[in-house]
C-alpha positions in Angstrom: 139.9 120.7 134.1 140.5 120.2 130.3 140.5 116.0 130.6 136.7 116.5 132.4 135.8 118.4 129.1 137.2 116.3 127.2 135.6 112.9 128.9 132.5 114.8 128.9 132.9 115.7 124.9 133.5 112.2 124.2 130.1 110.6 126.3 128.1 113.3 124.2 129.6 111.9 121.3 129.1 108.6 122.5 125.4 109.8 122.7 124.8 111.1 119.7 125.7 108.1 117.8 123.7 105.9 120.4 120.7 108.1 119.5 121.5 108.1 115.4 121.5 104.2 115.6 118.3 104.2 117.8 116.5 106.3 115.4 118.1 104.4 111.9 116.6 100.9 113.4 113.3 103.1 114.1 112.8 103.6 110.6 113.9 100.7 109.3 111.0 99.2 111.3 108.8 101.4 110.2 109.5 100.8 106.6 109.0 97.2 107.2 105.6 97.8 109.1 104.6 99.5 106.2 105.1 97.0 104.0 103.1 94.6 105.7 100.2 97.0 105.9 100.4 96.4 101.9 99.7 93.0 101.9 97.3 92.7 104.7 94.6 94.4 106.3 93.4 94.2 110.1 89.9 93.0 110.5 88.3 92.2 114.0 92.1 92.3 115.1 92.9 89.7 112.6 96.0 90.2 110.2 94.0 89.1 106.5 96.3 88.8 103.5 95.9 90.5 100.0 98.6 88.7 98.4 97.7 86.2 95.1 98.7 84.6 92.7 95.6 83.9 90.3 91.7 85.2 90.6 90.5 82.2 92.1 92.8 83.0 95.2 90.8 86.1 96.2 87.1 86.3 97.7 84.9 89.7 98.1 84.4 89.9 102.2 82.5 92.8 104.4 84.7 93.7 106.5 82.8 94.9 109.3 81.1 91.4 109.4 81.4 89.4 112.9 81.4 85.8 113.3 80.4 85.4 117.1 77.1 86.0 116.6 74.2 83.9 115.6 73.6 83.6 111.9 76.0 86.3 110.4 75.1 87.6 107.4 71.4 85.9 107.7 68.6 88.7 106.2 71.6 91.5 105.3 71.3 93.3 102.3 74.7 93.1 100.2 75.6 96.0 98.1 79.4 95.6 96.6 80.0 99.2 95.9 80.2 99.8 99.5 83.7 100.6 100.9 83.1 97.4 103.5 83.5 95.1 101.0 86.6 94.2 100.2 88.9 92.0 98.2 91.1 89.7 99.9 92.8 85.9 100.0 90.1 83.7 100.4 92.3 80.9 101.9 93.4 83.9 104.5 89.8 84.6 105.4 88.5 81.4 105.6 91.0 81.0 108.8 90.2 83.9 110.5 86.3 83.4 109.6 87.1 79.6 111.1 88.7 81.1 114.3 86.0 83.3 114.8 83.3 80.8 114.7 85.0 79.5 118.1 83.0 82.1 119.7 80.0 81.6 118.2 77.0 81.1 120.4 75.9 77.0 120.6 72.8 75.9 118.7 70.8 75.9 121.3 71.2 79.5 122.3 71.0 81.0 118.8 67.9 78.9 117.8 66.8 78.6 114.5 68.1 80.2 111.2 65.7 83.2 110.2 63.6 82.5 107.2 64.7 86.0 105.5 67.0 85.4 102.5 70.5 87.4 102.0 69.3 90.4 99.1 71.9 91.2 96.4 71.1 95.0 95.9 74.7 95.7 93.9 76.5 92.9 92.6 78.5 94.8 89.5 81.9 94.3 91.0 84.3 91.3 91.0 86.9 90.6 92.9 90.5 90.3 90.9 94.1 89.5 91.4 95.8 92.9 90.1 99.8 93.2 90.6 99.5 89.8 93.2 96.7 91.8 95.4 92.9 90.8 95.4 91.0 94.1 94.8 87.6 94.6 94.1 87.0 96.3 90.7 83.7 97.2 89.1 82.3 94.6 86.3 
């Protein structure tokens, strides 16, 4: 009778450290997730990087704009001091703005470009490289 308490004493031991090593590597992914949420945001289900170096690296984007449509951005009205546009890598965006374009209806279906220019209602902010992240800042 004692050796099946003691068998069963040691597999809940057993157990317990099983569970305490489950639950370290859980948080040691989450601290790594985390991290990478710092250098990139999601957009369209993209991963878009933050990271620079210099200013030139880094490009003011809305985030909420599509690319599989026919002539994104054509007649919108651009206000900077919205939360939608953001900065981020330019290099970075220019892939996933490429990849997107994939999708994009032919020629032929879209037809021609509307006439309506893009308006610039808000253009006092800039888009800088601060602490090796591009952030938009006022002017």
């Amino acid at each position: 009778m004692k050796k099946s308490y003691i068998f069963l004493g040691i597999f809940f031991i057993i157990l317990i450290a099983i569970f305490m090593i489950f639950f370290i590597s859980q948080k040691n992914v989450v601290e790594k997730n985390s991290g990478f949420k710092e250098d990139n945001i999601i957009i369209q289900n993209h991963s878009i990087s933050l990271i620079c170096e210099i200013d030139s690296e880094c490009i003011i984007v809305n985030k909420e704009m599509s690319y599989r449509g026919c002539w994104p951005g054509a007649c919108a009205q651009v206000d900077y001091s919205l939360d939608k546009y953001i900065g981020v890598n330019k290099e970075s965006y220019e892939k996933y703005k490429e990849s997107e374009l994939k999708f994009r209806p032919s020629m032929e279906k879209c037809g021609l470009r509307p006439g309506c220019p893009t308006s610039l209602i808000n253009g006092n902010f800039d888009v800088k490289c601060v602490n090796e992240q591009c952030k938009k800042i006022p002017k």
